[in-house]
DRENDO-1510 file (C-alpha; in Angstrom, 1 decimal, always signed):
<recs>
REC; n; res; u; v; w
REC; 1; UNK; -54.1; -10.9; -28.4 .
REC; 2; UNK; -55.3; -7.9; -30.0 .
REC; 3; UNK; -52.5; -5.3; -29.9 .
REC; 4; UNK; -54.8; -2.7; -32.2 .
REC; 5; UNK; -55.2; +0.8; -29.9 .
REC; 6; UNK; -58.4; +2.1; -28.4 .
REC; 7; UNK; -59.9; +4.4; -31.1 .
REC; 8; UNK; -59.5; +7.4; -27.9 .
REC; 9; UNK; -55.8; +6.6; -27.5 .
REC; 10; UNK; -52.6; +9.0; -27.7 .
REC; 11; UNK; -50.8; +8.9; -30.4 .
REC; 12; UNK; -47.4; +6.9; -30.1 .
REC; 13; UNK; -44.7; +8.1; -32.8 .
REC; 14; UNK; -42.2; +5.5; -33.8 .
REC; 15; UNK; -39.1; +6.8; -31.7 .
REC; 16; UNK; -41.1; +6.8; -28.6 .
REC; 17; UNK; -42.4; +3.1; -29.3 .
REC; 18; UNK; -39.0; +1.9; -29.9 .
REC; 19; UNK; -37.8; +3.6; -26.9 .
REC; 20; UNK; -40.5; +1.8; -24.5 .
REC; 21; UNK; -39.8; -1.6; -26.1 .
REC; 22; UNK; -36.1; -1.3; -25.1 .
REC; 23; UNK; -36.5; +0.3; -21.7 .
REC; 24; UNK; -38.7; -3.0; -20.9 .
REC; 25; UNK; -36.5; -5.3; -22.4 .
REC; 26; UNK; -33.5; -3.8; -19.9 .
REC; 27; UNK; -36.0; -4.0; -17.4 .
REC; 28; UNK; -36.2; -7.6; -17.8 .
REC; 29; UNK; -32.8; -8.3; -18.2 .
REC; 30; UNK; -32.0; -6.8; -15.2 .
REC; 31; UNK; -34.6; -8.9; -13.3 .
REC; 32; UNK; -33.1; -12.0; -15.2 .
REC; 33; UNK; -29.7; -10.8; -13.9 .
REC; 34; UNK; -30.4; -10.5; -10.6 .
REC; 35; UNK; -31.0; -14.2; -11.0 .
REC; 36; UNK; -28.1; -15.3; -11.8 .
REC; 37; UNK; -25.0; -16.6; -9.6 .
REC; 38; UNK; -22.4; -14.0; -8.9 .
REC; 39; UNK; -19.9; -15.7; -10.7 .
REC; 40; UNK; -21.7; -15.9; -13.8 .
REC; 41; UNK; -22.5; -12.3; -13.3 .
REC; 42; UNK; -18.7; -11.2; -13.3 .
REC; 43; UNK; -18.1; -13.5; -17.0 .
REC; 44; UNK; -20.8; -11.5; -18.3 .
REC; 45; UNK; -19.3; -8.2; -16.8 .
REC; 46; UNK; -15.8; -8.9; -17.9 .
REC; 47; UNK; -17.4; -9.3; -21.8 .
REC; 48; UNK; -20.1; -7.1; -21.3 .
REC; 49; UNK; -20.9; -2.9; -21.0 .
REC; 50; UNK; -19.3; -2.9; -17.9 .
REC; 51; UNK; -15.8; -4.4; -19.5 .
REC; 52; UNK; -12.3; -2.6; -18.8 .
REC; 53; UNK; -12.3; +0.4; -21.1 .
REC; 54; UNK; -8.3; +0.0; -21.0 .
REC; 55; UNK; -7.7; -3.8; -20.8 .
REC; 56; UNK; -4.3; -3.2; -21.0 .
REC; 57; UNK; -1.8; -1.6; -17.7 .
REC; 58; UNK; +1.3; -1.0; -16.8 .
REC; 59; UNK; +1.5; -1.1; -12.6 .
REC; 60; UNK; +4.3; +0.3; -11.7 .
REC; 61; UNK; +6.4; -1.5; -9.1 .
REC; 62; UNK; +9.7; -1.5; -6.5 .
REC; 63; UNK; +11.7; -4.3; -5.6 .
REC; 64; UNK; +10.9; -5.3; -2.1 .
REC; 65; UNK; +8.8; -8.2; -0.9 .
REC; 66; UNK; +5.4; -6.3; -0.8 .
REC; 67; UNK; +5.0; -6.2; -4.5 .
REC; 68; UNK; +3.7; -10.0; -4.5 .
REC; 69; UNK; +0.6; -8.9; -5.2 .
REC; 70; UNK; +0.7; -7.0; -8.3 .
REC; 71; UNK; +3.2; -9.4; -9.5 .
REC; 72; UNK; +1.2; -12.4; -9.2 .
REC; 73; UNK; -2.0; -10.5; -10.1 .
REC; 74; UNK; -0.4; -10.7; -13.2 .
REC; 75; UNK; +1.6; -14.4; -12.7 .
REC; 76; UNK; -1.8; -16.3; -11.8 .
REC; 77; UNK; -3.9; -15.1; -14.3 .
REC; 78; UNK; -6.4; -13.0; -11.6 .
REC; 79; UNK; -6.2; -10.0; -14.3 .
REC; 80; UNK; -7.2; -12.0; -17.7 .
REC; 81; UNK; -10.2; -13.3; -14.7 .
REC; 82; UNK; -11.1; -9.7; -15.0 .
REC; 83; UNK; -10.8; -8.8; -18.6 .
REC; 84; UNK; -7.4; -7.1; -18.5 .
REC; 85; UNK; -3.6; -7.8; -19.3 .
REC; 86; UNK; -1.4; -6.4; -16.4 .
REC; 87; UNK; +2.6; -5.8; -17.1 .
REC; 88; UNK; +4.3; -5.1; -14.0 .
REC; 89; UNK; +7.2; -3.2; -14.5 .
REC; 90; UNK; +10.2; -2.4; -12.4 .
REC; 91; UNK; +11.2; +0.7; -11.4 .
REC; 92; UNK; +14.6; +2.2; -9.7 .
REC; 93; UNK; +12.9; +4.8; -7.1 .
REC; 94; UNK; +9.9; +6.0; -5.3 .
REC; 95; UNK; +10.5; +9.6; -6.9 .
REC; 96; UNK; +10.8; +7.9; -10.3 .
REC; 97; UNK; +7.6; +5.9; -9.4 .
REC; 98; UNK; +6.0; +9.4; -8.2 .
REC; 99; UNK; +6.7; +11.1; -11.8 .
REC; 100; UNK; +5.8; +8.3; -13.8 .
REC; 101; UNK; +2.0; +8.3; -12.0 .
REC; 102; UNK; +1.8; +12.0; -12.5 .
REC; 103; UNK; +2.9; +12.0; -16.7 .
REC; 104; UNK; +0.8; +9.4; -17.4 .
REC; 105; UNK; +3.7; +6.7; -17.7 .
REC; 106; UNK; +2.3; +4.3; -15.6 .
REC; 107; UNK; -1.2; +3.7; -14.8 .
REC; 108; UNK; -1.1; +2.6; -11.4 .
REC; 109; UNK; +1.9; +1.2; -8.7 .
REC; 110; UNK; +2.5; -0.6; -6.0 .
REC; 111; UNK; +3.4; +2.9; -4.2 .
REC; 112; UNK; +3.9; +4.4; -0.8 .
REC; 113; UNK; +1.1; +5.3; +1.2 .
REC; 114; UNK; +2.4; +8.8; +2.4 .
REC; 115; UNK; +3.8; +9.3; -0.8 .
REC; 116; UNK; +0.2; +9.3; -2.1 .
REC; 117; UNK; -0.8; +11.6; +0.1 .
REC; 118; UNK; +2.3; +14.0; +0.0 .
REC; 119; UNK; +1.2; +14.4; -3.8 .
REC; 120; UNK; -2.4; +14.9; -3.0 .
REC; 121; UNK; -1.2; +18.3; -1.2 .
REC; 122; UNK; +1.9; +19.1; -3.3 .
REC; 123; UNK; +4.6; +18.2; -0.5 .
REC; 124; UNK; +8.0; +18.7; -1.9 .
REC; 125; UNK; +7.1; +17.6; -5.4 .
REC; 126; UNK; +4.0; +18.2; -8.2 .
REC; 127; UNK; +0.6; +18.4; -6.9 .
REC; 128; UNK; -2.2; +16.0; -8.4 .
REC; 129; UNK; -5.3; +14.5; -7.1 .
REC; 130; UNK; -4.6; +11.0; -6.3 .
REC; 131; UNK; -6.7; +7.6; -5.4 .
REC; 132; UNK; -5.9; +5.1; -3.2 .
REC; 133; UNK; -7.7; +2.0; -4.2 .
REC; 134; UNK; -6.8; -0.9; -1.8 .
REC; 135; UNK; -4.0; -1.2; +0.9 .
REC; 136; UNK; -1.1; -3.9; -0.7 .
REC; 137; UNK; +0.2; -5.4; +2.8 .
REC; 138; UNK; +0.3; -4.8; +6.7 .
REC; 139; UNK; +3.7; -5.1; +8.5 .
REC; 140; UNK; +7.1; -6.4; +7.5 .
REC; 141; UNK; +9.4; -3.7; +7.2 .
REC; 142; UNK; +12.4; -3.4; +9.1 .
REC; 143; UNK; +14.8; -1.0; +10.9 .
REC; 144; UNK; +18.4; -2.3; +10.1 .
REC; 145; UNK; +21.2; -1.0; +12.1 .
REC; 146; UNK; +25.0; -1.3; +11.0 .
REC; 147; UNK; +27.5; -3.7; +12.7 .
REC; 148; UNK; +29.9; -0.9; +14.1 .
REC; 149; UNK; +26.9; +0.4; +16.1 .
REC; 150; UNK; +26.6; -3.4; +17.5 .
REC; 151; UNK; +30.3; -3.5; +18.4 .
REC; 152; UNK; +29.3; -0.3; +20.9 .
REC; 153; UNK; +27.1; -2.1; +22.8 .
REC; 154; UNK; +23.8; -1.0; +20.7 .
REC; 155; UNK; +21.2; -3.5; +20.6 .
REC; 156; UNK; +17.8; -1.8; +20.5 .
REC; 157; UNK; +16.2; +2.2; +20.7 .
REC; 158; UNK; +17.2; +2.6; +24.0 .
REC; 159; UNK; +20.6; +0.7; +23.8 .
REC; 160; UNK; +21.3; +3.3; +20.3 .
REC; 161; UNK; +19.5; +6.7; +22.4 .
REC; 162; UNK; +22.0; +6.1; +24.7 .
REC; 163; UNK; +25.2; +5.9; +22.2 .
REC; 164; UNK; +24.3; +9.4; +20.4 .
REC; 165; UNK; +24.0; +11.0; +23.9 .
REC; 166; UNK; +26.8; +9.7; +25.1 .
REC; 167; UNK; +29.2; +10.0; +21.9 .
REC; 168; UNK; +27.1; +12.8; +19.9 .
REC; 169; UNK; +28.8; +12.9; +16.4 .
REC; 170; UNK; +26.5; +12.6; +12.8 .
REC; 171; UNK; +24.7; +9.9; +12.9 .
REC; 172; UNK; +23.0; +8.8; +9.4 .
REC; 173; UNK; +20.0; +6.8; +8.4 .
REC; 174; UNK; +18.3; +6.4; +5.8 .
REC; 175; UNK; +14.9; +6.2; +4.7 .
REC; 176; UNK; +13.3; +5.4; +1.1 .
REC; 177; UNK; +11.3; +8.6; +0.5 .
REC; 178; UNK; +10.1; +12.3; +2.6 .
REC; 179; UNK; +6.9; +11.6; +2.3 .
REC; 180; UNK; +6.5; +8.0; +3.0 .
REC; 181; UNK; +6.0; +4.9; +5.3 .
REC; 182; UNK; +9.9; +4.2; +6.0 .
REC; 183; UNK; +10.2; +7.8; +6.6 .
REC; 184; UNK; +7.4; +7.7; +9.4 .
REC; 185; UNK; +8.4; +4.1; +10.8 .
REC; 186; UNK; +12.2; +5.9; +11.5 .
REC; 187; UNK; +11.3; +9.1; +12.9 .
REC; 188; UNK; +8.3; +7.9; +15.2 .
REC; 189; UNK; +11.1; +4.7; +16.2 .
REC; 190; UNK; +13.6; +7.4; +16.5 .
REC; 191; UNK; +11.6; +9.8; +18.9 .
REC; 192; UNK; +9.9; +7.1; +20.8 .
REC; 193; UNK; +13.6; +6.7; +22.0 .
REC; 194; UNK; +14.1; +10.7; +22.9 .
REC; 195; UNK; +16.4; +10.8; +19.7 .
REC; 196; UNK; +14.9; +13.9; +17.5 .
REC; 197; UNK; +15.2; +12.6; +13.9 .
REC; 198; UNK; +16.1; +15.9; +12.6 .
REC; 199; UNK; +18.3; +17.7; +15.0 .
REC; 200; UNK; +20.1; +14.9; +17.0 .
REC; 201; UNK; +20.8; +12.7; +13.5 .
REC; 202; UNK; +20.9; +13.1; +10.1 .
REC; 203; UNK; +18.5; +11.4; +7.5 .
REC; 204; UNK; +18.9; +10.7; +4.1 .
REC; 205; UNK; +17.0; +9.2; +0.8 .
REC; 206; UNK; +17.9; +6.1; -0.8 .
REC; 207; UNK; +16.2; +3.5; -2.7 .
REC; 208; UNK; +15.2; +0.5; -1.4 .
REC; 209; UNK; +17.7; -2.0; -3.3 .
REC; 210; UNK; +20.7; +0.4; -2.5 .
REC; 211; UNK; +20.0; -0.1; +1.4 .
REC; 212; UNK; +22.6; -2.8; +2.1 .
REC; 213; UNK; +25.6; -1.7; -0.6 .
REC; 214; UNK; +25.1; +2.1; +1.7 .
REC; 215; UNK; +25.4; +0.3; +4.5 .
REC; 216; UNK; +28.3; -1.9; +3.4 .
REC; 217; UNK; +30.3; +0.8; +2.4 .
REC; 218; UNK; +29.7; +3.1; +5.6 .
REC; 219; UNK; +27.2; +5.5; +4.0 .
REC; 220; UNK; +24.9; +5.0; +7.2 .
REC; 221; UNK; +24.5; +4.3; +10.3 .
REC; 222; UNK; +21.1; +2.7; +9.9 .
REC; 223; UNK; +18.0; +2.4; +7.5 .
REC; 224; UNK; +14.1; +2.0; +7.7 .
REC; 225; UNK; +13.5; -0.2; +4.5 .
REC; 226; UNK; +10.5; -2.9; +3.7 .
REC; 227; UNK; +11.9; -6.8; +3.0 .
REC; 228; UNK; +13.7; -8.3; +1.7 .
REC; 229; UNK; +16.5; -6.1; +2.3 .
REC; 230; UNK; +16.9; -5.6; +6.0 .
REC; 231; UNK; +17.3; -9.9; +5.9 .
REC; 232; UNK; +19.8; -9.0; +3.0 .
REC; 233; UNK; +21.7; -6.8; +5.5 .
REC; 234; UNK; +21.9; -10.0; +7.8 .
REC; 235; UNK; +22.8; -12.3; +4.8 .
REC; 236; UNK; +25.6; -10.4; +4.3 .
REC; 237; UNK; +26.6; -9.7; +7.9 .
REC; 238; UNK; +26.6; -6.4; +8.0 .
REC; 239; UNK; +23.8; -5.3; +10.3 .
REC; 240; UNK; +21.4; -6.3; +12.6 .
REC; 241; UNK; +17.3; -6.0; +12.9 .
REC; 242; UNK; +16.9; -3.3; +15.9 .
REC; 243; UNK; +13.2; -3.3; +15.4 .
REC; 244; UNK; +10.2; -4.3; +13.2 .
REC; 245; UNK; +7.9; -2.1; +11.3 .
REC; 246; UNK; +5.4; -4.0; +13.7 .
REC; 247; UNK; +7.1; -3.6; +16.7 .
REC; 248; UNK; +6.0; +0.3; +16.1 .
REC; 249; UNK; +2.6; -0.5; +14.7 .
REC; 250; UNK; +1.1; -4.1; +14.8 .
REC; 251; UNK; -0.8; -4.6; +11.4 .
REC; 252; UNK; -0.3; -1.2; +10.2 .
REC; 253; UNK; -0.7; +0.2; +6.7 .
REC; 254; UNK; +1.9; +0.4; +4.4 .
REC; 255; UNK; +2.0; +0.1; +0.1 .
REC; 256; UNK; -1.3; +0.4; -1.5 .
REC; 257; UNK; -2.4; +0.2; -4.7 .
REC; 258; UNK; -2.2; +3.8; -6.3 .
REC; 259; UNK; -3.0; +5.5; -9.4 .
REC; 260; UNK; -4.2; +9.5; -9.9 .
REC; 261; UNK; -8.4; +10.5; -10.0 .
REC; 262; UNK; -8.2; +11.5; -13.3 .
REC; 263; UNK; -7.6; +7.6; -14.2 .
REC; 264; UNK; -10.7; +6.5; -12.0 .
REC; 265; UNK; -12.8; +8.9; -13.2 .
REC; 266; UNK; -11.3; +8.3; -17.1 .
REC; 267; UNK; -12.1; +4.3; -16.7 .
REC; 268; UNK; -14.1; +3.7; -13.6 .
REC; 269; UNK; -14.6; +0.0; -15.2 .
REC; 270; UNK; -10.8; -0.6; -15.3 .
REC; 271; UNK; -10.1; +0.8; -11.7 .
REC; 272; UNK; -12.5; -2.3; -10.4 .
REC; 273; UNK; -11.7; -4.6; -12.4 .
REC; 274; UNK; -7.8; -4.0; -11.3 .
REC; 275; UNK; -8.8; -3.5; -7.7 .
REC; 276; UNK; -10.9; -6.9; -8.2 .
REC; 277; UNK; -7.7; -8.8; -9.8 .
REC; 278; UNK; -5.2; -7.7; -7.0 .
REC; 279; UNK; -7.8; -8.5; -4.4 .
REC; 280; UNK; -7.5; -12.0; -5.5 .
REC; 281; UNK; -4.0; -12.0; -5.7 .
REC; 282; UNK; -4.0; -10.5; -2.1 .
REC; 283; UNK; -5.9; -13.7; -0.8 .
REC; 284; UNK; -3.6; -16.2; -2.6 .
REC; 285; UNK; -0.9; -15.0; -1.0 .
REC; 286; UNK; -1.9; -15.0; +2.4 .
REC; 287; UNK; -2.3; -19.4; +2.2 .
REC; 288; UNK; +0.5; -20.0; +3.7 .
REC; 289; UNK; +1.1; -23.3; +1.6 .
REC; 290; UNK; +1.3; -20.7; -1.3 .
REC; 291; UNK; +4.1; -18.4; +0.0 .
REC; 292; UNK; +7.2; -20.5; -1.1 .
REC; 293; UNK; +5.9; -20.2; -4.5 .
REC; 294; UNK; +5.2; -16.6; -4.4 .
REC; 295; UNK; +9.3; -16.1; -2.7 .
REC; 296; UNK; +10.4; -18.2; -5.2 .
REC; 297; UNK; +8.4; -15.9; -8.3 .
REC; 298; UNK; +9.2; -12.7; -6.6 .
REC; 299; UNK; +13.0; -13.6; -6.2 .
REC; 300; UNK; +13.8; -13.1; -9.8 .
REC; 301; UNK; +15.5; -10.9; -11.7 .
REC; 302; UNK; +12.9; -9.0; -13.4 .
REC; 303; UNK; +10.9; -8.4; -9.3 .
REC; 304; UNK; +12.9; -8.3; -6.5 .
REC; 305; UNK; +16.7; -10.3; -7.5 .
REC; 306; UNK; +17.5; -11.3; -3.9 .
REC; 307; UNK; +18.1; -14.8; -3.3 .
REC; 308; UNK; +14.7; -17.1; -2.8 .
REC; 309; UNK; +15.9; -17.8; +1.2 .
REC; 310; UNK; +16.3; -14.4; +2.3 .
REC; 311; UNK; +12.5; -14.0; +1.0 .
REC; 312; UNK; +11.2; -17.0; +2.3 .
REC; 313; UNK; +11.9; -16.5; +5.8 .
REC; 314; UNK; +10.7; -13.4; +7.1 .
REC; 315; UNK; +7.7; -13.4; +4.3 .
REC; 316; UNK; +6.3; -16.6; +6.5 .
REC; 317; UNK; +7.0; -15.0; +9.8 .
REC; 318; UNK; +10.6; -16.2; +10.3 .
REC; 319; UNK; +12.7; -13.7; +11.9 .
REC; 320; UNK; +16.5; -14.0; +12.5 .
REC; 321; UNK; +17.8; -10.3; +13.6 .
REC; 322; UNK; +21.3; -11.1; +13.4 .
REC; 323; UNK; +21.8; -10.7; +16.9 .
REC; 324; UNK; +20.9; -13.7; +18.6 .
REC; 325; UNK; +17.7; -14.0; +18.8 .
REC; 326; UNK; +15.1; -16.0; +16.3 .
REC; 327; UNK; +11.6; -16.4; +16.4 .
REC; 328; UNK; +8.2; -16.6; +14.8 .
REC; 329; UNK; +6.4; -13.5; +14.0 .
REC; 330; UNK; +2.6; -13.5; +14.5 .
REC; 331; UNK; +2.5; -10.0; +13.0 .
REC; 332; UNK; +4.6; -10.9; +10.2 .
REC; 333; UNK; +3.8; -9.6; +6.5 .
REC; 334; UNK; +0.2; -9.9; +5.8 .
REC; 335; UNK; -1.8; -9.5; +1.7 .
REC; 336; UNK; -5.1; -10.2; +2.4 .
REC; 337; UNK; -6.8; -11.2; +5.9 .
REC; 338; UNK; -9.9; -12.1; +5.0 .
REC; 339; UNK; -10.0; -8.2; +3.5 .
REC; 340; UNK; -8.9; -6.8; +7.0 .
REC; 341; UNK; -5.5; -5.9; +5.2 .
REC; 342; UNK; -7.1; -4.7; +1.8 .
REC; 343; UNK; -9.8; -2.3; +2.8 .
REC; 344; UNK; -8.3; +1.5; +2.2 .
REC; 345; UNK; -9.4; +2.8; +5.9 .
REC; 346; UNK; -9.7; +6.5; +6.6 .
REC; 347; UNK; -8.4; +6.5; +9.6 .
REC; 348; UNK; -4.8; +4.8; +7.8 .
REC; 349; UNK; -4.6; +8.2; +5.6 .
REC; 350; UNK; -5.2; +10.2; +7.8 .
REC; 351; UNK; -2.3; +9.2; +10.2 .
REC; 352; UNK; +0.4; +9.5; +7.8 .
REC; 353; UNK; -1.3; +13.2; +7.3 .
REC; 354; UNK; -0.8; +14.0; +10.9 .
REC; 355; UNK; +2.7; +12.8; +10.9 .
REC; 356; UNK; +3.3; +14.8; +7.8 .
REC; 357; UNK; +2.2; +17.8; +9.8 .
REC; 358; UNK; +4.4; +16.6; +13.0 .
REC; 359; UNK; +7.8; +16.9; +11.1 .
REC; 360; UNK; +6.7; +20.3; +9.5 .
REC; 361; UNK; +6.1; +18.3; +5.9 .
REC; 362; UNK; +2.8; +20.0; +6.1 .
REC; 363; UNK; +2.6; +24.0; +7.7 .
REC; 364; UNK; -1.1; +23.9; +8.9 .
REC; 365; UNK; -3.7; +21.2; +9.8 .
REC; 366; UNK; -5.3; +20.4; +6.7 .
REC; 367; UNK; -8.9; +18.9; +7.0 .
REC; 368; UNK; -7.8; +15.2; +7.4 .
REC; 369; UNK; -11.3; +13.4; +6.8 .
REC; 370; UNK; -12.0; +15.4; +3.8 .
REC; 371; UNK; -8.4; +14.8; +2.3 .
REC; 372; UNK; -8.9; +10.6; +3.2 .
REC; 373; UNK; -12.2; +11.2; +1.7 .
REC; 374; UNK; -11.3; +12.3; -1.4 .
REC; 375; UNK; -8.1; +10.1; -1.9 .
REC; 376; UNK; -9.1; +6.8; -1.0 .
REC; 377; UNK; -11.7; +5.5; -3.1 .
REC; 378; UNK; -13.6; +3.2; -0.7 .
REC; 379; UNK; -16.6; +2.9; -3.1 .
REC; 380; UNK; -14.0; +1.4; -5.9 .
REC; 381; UNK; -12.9; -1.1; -3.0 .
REC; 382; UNK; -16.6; -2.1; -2.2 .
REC; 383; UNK; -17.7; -2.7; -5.5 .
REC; 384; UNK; -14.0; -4.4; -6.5 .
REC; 385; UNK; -14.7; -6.5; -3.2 .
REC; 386; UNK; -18.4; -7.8; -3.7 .
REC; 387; UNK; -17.1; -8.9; -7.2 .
REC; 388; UNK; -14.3; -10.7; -5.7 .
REC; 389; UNK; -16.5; -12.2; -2.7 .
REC; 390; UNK; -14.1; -10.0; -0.3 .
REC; 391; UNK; -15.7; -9.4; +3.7 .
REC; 392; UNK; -16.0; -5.7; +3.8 .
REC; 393; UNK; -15.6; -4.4; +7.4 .
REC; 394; UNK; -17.8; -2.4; +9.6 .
REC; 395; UNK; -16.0; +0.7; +9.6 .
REC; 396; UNK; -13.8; +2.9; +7.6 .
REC; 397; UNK; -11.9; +3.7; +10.4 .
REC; 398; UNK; -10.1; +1.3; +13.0 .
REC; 399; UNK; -8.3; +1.9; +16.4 .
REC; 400; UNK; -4.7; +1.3; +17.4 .
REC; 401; UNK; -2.3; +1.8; +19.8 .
REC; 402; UNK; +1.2; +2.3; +18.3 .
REC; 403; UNK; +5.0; +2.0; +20.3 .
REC; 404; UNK; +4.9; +4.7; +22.4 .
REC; 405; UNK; +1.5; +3.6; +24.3 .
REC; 406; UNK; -0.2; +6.5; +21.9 .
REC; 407; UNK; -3.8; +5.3; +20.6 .
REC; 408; UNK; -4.8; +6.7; +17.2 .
REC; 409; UNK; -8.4; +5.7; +16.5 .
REC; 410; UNK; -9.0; +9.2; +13.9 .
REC; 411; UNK; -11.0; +11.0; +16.0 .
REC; 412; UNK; -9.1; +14.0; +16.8 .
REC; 413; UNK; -6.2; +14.4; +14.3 .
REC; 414; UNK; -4.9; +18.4; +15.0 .
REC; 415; UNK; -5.2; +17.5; +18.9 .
REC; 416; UNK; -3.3; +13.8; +18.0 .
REC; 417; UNK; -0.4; +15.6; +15.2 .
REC; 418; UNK; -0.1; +18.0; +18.1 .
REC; 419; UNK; +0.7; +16.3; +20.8 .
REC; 420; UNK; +3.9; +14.8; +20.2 .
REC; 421; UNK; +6.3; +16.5; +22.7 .
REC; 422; UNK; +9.3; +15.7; +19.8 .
REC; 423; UNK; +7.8; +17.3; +16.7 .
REC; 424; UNK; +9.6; +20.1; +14.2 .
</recs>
């Protein structure tokens, strides 16, 4: 075919020309693209324009059950899936894990949700714009209490509501951080009961693995603490399981997968593809078939070091409290459910603000949706989750009804944070 111009045609300089040619041959490799199977498409984007700009993380990480996911993100192979090399490394505290995030140290963790949050608006630390990219696990902590408070005749909320009333001296228990999920768990157990976490006990901060040598030696009365240590505590025989982290809040959020905005925003690529490779971490977790092998990982000395059977158990839903009683938990600890677990819901942020702002952690109502908004990055999720072939629910926000017969559905947050009749 002739390609000689019309003698009346524009003139076409060489940059422009060169420009054109490209633009259509983008065009027609994005047409081609759209072809081609979705798995092929994600090879091409792990080696491709859209590849990890930092291939290589550090996740940050604390000993307890619920860190499966990062660990075997990196275990299984799901991050070289996705172009990058994940180290998981261990840390000794939520406050240490809190810094490291902040400095730089760490690019992302297995992390609190509240703590998140309590850094997002400068609670009782440094203040830094924070992302919460997927939710880690529903369920499975505990609230542990000690044997003495058995030998009294306590068995349960009510059962240890009575025993302060009735014998009022200082009553301890512990919690993991201010800000965060064992925090909330204890002090909305606590008041359920008509016991006032701040005024009618004493609460202190501990890290997770120090839980049962506290306990052992007297330091507490109780804890709120995520597995494996509240089975540890009944290992060693010195406590009991009063309640569940379920029992106050069936499938409710709990660790999530954190880092700061300035890292999305640095390598938008590299969030994804980390989202993308925990995702499918998440979902190998939840086969059941697969759970012994990801105790028996998890159990070593470089994750959690507790022994393989105290992991086991309550990770597939089998409860012992120490008191008696055995059974099978429906709502036991949960990775992935078909992405009902994973997907970073408004309404989950939100709640831990209004609790924030219940026990005075917070002075004034902050604007809740525009603070869950900006933290959790529910366009990172959705596009980490198409590439993963995750369900993506209908909503951002979801609708529960907690212990106390209390439905939080995100609606009204001030009116909800404000209704509590015990509150600071």
């Amino acid at each position: 075919m002739d390609q000689t111009p019309p003698p009346n045609a524009p003139a076409v300089d060489d940059d422009k020309r060169d420009f054109l040619k490209k633009a259509a041959s983008m065009s027609a490799a994005a047409a081609l693209m759209a072809l081609v199977p979705p798995g092929v498409r994600n090879a091409a984007w792990a080696a491709g324009s859209d590849a990890p700009e930092k291939p290589d993380l550090k996740i940050g990480f604390i000993p307890l059950t619920d860190c499966a996911s990062v660990v075997m993100a990196a275990h299984k192979g799901f991050d070289k899936k996705y172009g990058l090399r994940i180290t998981a490394t261990k840390e000794a505290s939520w406050a240490g894990v809190r810094d490291k995030l902040v400095n730089g140290e760490l690019d992302a963790a297995h992390v609190l949700y509240g703590l998140i949050y309590g850094v997002q608006l400068g609670i009782g630390g440094p203040k830094r714009d924070m992302s919460v990219l997927m939710t880690l696990n529903n369920n499975g902590q505990g609230i542990t209490l000690s044997n003495p408070l058995k030998a009294k005749g306590v068995v349960d909320g009510p059962g240890l509501a009575k025993l302060v009333k009735a014998e009022p001296r200082e009553y301890t228990f512990a919690q993991t951080f201010p800000t965060g999920t064992h925090a909330m768990w204890l002090y909305y157990w606590l008041a359920t009961y008509g016991i006032d976490p701040f005024r009618d006990v004493k609460t202190i901060v501990v890290p997770p693995p120090q839980m049962v040598a506290n306990m052992r030696v007297g330091n507490m009365d109780g804890f709120c603490v995520g597995e494996p240590w509240n089975a540890r505590a009944i290992h060693d025989k010195i406590g009991f399981s009063a309640a569940t982290s379920q029992d106050v809040w069936v499938d409710h959020p709990e660790k999530v997968l954190g880092t700061t905005a300035e890292f999305v925003q640095r390598y938008p690529n590299t969030a994804r593809a980390m989202t993308a490779a925990v995702l499918e971490a998440s979902r190998y977790i939840d086969v059941v078939r697969n759970r012994a092998e990801v105790a028996k990982v998890i159990s070593g000395k470089a994750y959690v070091n507790a022994p393989f059977e105290v992991i086991e158990g309550r990770m597939k839903g089998e409860y012992d409290n120490g008191n008696g009683r055995k059974w099978q938990d429906a709502n036991y600890m949960k990775f992935f459910n078909d992405g009902a677990v994973t997907f970073p819901y408004l309404s989950d942020g939100m709640w831990f603000l209004t609790q924030h702002k219940r026990w005075g952690l917070l002075k004034d109502h902050p604007d809740y949706l525009a603070v869950a908004k900006a933290v959790n990055r529910v366009d990172v999720y959705t596009d980490a989750a198409t590439m993963a072939k995750v369900a993506l629910p209908k909503s951002d926000m979801r609708s529960h009804k907690l212990i106390d017969g209390v439905v939080w559905d995100g609606r009204n947050p001030a009116a909800y944070a404000d209704a509590f009749k015990i509150k600071a």
